[in-house]
C-alpha positions in Angstrom: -0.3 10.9 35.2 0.7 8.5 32.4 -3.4 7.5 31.4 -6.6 9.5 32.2 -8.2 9.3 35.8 -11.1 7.3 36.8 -10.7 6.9 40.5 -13.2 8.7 42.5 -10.2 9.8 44.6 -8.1 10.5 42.0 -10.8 12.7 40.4 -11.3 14.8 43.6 -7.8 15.9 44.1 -8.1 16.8 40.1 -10.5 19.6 40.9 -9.1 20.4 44.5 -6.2 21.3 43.0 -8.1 22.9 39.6 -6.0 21.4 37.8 -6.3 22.2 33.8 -4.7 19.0 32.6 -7.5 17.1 33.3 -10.1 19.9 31.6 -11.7 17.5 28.7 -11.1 13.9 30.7 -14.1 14.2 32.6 -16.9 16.4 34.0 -17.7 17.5 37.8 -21.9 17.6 38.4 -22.5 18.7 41.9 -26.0 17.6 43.3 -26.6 20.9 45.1 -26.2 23.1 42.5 -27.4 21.4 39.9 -24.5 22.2 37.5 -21.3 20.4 35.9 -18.0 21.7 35.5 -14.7 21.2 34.5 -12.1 20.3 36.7 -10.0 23.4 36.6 -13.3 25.6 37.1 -12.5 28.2 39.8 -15.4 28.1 41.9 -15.2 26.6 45.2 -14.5 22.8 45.4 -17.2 21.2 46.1 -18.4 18.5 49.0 -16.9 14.8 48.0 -21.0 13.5 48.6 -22.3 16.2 46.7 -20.1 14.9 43.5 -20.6 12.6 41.0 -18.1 12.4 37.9 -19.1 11.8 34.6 -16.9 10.9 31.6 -18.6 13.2 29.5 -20.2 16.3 29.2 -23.9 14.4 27.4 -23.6 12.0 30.5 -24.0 15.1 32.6 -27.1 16.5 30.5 -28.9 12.9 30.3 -28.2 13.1 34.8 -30.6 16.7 34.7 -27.1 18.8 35.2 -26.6 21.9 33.0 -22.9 23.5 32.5 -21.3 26.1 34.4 -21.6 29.8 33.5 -18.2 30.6 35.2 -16.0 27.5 33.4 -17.8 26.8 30.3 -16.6 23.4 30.0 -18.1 22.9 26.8 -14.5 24.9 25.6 -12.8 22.5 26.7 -10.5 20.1 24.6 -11.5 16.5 23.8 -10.7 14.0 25.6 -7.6 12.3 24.9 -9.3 8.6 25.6 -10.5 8.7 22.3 -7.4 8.4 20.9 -5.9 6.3 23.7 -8.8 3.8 23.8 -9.5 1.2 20.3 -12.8 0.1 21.8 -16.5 0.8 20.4 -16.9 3.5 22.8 -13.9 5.4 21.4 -14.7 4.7 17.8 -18.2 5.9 18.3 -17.5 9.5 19.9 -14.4 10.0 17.2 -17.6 9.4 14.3 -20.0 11.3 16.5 -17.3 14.1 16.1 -17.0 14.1 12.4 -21.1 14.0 11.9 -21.6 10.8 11.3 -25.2 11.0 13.3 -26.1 13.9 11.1 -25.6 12.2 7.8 -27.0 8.9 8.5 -28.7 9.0 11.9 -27.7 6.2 14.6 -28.4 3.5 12.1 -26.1 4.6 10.0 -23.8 5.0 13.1 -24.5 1.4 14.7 -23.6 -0.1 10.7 -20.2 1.4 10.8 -19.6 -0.2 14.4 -21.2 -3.4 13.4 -24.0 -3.4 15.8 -27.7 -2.6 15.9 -28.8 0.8 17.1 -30.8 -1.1 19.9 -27.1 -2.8 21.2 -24.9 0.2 20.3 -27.3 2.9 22.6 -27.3 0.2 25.3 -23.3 -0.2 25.0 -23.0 3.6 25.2 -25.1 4.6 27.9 -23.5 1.6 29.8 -20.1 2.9 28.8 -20.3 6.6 28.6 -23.9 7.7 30.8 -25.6 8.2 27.4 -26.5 7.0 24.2 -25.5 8.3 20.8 -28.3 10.8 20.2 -27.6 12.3 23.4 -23.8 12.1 22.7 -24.3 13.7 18.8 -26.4 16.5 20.8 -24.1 17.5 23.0 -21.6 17.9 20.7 -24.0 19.9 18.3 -24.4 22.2 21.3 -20.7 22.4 22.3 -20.2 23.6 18.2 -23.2 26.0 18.9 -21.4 27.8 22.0 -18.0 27.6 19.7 -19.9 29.5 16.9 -21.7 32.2 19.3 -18.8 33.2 21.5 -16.0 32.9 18.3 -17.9 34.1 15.3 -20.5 37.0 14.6 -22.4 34.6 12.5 -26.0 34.9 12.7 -27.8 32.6 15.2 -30.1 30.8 12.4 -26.3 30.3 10.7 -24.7 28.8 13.9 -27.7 26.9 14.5 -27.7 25.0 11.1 -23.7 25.0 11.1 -24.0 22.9 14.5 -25.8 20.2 13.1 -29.5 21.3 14.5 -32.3 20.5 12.1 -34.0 23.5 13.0 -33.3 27.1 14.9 -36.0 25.9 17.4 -34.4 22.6 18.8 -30.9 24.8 18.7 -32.8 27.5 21.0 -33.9 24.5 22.8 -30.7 23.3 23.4 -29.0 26.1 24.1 -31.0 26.6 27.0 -31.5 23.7 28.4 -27.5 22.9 28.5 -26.4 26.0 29.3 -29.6 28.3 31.0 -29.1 30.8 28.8 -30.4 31.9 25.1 -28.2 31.8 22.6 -28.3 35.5 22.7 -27.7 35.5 25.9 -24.9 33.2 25.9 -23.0 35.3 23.2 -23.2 38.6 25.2 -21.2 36.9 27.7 -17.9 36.3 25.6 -15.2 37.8 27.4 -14.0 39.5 23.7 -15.2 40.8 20.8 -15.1 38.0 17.6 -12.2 39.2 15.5 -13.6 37.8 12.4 -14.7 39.9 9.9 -18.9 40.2 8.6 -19.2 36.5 6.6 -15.7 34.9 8.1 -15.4 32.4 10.5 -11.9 32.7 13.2 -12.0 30.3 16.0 -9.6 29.8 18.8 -9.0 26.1 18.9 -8.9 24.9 22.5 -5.7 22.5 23.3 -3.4 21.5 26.5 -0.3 22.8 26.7 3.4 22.7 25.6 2.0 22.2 22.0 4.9 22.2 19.8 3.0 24.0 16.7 6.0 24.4 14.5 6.7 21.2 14.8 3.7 20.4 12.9 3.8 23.3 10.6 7.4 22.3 9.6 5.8 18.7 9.0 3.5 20.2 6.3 5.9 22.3 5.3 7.9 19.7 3.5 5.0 17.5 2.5 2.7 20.1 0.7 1.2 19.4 -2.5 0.9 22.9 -4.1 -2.6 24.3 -5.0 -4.2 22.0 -2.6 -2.2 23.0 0.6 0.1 25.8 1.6 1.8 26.2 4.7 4.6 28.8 6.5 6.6 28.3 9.7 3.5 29.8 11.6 0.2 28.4 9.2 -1.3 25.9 7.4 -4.0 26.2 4.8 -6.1 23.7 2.7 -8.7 22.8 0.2 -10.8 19.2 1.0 -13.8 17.7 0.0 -16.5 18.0 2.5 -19.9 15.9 1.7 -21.7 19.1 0.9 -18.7 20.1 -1.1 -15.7 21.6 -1.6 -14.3 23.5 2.0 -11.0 25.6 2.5 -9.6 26.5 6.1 -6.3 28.2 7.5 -5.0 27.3 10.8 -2.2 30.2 11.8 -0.2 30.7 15.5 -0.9 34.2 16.6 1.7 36.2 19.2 0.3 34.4 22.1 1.0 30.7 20.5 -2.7 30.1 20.2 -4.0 28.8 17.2 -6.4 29.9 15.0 -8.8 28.5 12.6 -10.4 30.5 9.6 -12.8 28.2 7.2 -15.1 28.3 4.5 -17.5 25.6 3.3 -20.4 25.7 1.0 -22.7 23.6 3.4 -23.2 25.2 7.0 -23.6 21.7 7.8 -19.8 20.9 7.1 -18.5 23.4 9.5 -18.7 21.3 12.8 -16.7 17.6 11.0 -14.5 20.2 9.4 -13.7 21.5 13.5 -13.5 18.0 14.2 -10.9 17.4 11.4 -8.6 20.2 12.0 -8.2 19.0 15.8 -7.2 15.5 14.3 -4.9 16.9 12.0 -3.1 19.2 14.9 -3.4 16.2 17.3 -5.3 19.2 19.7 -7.3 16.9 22.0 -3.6 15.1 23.3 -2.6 15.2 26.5 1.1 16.2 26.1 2.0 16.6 29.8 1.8 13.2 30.1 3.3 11.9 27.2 5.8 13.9 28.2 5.5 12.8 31.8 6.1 9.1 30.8 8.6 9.6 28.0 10.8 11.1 30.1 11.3 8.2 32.9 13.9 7.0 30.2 17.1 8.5 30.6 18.0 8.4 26.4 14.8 10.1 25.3 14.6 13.0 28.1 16.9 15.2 26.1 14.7 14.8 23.1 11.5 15.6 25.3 13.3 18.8 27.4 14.1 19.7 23.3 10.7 19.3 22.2 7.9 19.4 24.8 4.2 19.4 23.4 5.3 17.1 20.3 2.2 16.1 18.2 1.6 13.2 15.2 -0.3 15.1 12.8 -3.1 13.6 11.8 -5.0 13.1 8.1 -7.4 16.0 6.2 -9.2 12.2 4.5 -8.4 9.1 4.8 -9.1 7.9 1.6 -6.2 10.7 0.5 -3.5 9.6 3.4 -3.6 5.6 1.8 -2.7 6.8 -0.9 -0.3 9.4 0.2 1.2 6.7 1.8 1.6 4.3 -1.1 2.9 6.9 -2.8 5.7 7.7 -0.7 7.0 3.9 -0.2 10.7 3.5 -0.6 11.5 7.3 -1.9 12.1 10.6 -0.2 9.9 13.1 1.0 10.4 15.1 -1.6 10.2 12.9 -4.6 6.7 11.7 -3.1 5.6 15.2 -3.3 6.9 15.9 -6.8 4.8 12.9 -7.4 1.6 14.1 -5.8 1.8 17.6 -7.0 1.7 15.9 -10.6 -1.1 13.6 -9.5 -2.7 16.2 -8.5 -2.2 18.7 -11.1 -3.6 16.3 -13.5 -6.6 14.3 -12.1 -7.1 17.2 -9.2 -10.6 19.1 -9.2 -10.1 22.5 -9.6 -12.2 25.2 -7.6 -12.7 29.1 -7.4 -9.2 29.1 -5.3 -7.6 25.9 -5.7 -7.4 22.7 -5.9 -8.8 19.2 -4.7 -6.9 16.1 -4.2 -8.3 13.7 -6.8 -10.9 11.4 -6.5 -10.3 7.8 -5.7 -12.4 6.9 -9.5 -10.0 9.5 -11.1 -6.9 8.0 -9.5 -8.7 4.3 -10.5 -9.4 5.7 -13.8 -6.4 7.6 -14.9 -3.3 7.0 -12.3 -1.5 4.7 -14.3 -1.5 7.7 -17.0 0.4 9.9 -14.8 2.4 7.8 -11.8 6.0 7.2 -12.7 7.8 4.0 -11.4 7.1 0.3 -10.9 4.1 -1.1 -13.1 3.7 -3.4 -10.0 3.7 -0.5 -7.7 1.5 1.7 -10.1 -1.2 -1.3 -10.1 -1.0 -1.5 -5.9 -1.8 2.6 -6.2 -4.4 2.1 -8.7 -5.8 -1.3 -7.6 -6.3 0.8 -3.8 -7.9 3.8 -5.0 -10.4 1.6 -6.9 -11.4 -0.5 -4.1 -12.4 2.5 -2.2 -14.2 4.0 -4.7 -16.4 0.9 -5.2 -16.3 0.7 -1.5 -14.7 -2.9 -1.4 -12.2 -1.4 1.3 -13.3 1.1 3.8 -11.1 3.2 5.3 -12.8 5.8 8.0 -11.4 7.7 11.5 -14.1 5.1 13.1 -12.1 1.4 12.0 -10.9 -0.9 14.7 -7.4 -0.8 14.6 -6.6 -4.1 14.0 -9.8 -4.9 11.4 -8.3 -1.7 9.5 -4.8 -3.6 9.6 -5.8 -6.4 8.1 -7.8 -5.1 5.5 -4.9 -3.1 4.3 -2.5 -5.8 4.5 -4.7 -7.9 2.6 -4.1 -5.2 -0.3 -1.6 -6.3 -3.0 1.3 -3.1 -2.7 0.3 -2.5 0.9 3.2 -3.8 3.3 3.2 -3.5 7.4 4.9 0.2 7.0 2.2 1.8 5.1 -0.7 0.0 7.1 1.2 1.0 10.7 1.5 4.5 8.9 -2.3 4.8 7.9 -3.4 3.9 11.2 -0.7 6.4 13.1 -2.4 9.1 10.8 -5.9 8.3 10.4 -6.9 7.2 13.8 -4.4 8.6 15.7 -3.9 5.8 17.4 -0.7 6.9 20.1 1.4 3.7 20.3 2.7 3.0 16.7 5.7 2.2 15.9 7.6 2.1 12.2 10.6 -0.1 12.6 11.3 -0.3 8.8 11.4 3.9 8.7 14.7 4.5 7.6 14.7 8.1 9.3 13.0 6.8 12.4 16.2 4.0 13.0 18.5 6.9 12.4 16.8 8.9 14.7 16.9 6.2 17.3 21.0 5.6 16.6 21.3 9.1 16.8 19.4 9.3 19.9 21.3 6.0 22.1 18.8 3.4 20.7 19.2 0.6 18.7 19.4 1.2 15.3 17.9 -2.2 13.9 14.0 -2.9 13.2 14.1 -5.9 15.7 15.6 -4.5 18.7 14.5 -1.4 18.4 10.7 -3.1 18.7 11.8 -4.6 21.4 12.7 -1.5 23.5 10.5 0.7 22.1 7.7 -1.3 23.9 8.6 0.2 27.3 7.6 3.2 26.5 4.1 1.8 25.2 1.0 3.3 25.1 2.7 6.2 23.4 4.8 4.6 20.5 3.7 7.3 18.2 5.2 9.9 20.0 8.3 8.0 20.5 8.7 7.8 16.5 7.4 11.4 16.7 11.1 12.3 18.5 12.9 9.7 16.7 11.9 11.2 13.1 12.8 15.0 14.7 16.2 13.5 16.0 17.1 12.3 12.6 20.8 13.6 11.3 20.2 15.8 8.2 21.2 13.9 5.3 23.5 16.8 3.2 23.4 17.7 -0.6 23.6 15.1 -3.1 19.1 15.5 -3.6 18.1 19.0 -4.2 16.4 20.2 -1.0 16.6 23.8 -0.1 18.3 24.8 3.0 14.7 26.2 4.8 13.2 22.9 3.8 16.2 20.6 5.5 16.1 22.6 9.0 12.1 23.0 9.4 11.8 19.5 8.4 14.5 16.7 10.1 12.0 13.8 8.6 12.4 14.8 5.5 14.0 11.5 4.6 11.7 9.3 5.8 11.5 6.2 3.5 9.9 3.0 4.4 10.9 -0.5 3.5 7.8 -1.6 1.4 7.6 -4.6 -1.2 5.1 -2.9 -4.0 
């Protein structure tokens, strides 16, 4: 399996065999029950003309299905076609996902794509079996069964936290997806919530191998203290959430699963700050087969039997990854984050229990005051973080790839490194490739690859749609530079990327 399924054939075999890889990639409605499922879902399979697949869950809802008791498949993971696919459909579910429907209704969701909401619902329901209320409503509802069956927060609390504009429609909701109450629906959680009274602590659904160190170790070696902190098994943040300032842990318990704590001061954040945390762990992957179709070549098989379940970690804000980015050009790991901690420090909004990352109007405002280095590349920083305060350049999770290339290329400072980089991290797009990364072409020399920006390109395209991944491996291969910078031996082995410098003209 190198991309997800859509054969009819294909699709039965999926659930025949119950197979959990595709749990996520579509949903199973069976006309004599009157149910969906997902494709791993124990019950017994179903007759081929008694099934009709649907790509998602809404699709299912909008057909007069409601979801299986026995498989749940609302705890599923996302699909992976989000990231995979560039297209409107793909941009609209990864905005539906951060709450873009809540804040500013479909218009405001059809304005972002560039259509009308009359052309954007048609689009959708062509594309997907339903338009973008019913896609914002499932996903309100699939939050709402998260919250009930994960947390022991009250049902008016899980009802606003979901996105519902009242504990009525939730109710409504509840039982019309599911065919239970919401009462109902959390007396049938297999376990007891382990969160204590007022906390939130969610088990964060992903496929397997996930390689979760990998990604600790990652931001590990890139954290700027008092905004982020992170271990070999946890990572922890402060962001800014549109109804204000939100913290949240994600931690690896015995069993390898992952868990998320959060607080926010708007119940209304809680569901986009979900939707963020999967981005940033790359959860809604489908590593079997990016594993699957890395290894068919011989030189990166040892680097995929070494690491199975690698992940690109994705961005807290975009808005704070550009200039992350710009930051880092042409200098180490560490000297970027000596930098940002001191950016930080002094234009940073500081809460009860931390810090914020500036604003882009502070960095506008007062970067040049506190940025060391190049005038030229202090002006790209400054000039960047001004244009997306006035809103002259948008950067969101929702861009089309190659509009968002442009844009950023058209940006004096900004160079095909940082742009590739900024969509790698902020869209997660899967098939990026940095050429001009110093640590990625060592990697790749290190690994039986060519070592130069041209040829590399050149192979690295058999191994398309998954390019990020490749430079994923080829960042962990890296040698380990040794002393002459000042890098702590715990620092050096979690982190082999630690290097990674890119070859932008500020």
């Amino acid at each position: 399996m190198s991309l997800p399924v859509t054969d009819f054939d294909e699709r039965y075999r999926a659930i025949s065999a119950r197979d959990t890889r595709f749990d996520g990639q579509f949903v199973t409605a069976v006309s004599s029950t009157g149910i969906y499922c997902r494709p791993s879902c124990p019950a017994r399979t179903p007759k081929p003309q008694n099934v009709t697949f649907y790509p998602t869950s809404a699709a299912a809802h909008e057909a007069g299905y409601r979801a299986c008791k026995r498989c749940l498949p609302e705890a599923a993971p996302g699909s992976p076609a989000w990231d995979i696919r560039g297209d409107t459909a793909a941009r609209a579910m990864r905005l539906i996902s951060s709450g873009v429907v809540e804040r500013e209704g479909v218009p405001g969701l059809a304005a972002r794509l560039g259509y009308s909401s009359r052309h954007l619902t048609r689009l959708l329901t062509t594309e997907l079996g339903a338009g973008p209320l019913a896609l914002a409503r499932a996903h309100r509802a699939h939050t709402a069964r998260m919250l009930l069956v994960g947390t022991d927060m009250p049902i008016s609390d899980v009802a606003f936290s979901a996105g519902f504009a009242s504990i009525r429609q939730c109710n409504d909701t509840i039982r019309e997806v599911f065919g239970l109450t919401p009462g109902e629906l959390r007396s049938r959680r297999r376990m007891p919530a382990s969160a204590a009274p007022g906390a939130i602590d969610l088990v964060l659904p992903s496929r397997g191998p996930l390689d979760a160190s990998g990604i600790f170790a990652w931001m590990t070696a890139r954290a700027v203290p008092g905004v982020e902190e992170a271990t070999e098994h946890s990572f922890s943040r402060h962001l800014r959430m549109d109804g204000g300032p939100a913290w949240f842990e994600v931690r690896e318990d015995d069993t390898a699963r992952l868990h998320l704590r959060a607080r926010v001061a708007r119940l209304g954040d809680l569901a986009p700050l979900v939707s963020t945390v999967r981005r940033i762990f790359d959860l809604d992957a489908d590593p079997l087969a990016i594993d699957d179709a890395l290894s068919t070549h011989p030189e990166l098989a040892p680097l995929v039997a070494r690491t199975p379940g690698i992940r690109v970690p994705g961005s807290a804000d975009p808005h704070e990854m550009l200039i992350r980015a710009m930051v880092g050009q042409q200098i180490t790991v560490v000297a970027a984050r000596t930098a940002l901690t001191a950016l930080t420090e002094a234009l940073g909004e500081r809460t009860e229990n931390g810090l914020l990352f500036p604003t882009m109007g502070a960095i506008a405002a007062h970067g040049a005051e506190v940025l060391r280095g190049p005038a030229a590349r202090i002006r790209a920083i400054t000039g960047a973080a001004a244009a997306l305060a006035d809103g002259s350049l948008t950067l969101t999770v929702g861009d089309d790839g190659p509009a968002q290339r442009e844009a950023l290329l058209a940006m004096p400072g900004i160079g095909p490194w940082t742009a590739d980089y900024v969509r790698m991290r902020v869209l997660g797009d899967p098939d990026v490739l940095l050429p001009g990364d110093v640590a990625l072409r060592a990697g790749a020399a290190a690994s039986g690859l060519p070592g130069e920006p041209r040829p590399l390109t050149a192979w690295a395209e058999r191994t398309a749609p998954w390019r990020s991944y490749l430079s994923a491996h080829l960042w962990r291969a890296a040698p380990v530079r040794q002393p002459a910078a000042r890098r702590t031996a715990s620092v050096r082995t979690a982190m082999r990327a630690e290097d990674t410098t890119s070859k932008e003209t500020s």
